[in-house]
C-alpha positions in Angstrom: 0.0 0.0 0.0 1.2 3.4 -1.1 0.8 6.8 0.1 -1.5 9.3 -1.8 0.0 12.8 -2.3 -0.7 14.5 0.6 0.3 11.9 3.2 -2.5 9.7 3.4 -3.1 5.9 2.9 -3.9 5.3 -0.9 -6.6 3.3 0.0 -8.6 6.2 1.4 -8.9 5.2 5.2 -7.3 8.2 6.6 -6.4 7.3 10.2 -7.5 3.5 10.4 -4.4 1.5 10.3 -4.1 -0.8 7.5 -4.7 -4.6 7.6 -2.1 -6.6 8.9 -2.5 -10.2 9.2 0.2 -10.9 11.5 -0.8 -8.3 13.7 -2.1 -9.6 17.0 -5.7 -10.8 16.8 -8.0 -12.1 19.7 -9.3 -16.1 19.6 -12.2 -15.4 21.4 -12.4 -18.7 22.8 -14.8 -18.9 25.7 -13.7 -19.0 29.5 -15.8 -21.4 31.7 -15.6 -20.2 35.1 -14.2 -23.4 37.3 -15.6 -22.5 40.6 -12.2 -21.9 41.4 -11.2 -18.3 42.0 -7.3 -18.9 41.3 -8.0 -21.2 38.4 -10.5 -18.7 37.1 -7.9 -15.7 37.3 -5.3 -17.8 35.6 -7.6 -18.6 32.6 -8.7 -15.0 32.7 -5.0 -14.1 32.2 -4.5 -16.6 29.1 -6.9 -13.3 27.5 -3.9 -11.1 27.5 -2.0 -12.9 24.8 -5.0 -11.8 22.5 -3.2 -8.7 22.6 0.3 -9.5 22.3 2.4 -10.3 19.4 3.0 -14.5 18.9 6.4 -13.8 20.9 4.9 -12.2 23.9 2.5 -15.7 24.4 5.7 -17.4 25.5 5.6 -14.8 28.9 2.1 -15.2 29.8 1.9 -18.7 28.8 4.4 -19.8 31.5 2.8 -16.9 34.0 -0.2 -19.2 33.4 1.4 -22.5 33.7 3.0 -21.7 37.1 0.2 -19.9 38.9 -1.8 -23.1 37.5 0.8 -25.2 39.2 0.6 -23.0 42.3 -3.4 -23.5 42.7 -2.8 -27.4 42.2 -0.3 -27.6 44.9 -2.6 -25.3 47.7 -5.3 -27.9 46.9 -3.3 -30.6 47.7 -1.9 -28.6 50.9 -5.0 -28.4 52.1 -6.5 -30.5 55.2 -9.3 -32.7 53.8 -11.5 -34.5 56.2 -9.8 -36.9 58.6 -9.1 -40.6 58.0 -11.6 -43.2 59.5 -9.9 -45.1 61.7 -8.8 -48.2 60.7 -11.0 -51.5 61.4 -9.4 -54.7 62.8 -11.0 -57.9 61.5 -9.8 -61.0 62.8 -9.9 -63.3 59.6 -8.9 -66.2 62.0 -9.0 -67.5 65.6 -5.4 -68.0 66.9 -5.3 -72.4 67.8 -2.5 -74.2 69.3 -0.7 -76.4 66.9 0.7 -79.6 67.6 3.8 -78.4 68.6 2.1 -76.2 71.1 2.8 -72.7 69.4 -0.2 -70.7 68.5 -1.2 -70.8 64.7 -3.0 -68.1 63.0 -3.0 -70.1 59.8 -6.6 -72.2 59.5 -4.4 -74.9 57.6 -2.1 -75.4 61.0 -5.0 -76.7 62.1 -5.4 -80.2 62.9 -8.2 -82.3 64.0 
């Protein structure tokens, strides 16, 4: 695209910019809110590399990636409820053997 002869763009758009197709261009790919609130600010951030040329996506995509990481390991830091305590089922009856040690084994058993 050229000039005209007083300055202008010689397609007549005075002030617009002219089309660039490598020029950063939003995805407008929808966000689904998580429930999470440092989830949801993460994926809210991936919306500033709409803005940015391609190598500025490198930046936010490791911001991203980390505070992603980050909310990940605080869930797993958290307390969850406590363990039940464990149950003891005897399987078998301790019986004397033969030799007069106690056997836990129902096949020491002799009749």
């Amino acid at each position: 695209m050229g000039s005209g002869p007083d300055g202008e763009p010689a397609d007549g758009l005075a002030g617009e910019p002219a089309y660039d197709p490598a020029a950063p261009a939003p995805l407008n790919v929808p966000r689904t809110p998580t429930g999470n609130a440092d989830v949801d600010a993460q994926l809210d951030r991936l919306a500033d590399a709409d803005h940015l040329a391609t190598d500025g996506h490198v930046e936010v995509y490791e911001d991203v990636h980390q505070g992603l990481r980050d909310a990940l390991t605080a869930l797993d830091a958290r307390p969850g409820p406590p363990a039940p305590p464990p149950v003891r089922h005897p399987t078998t009856t301790p019986h004397q053997g033969p030799s007069g040690h106690q056997s836990h084994s129902m096949y020491d058993r002799r009749s």
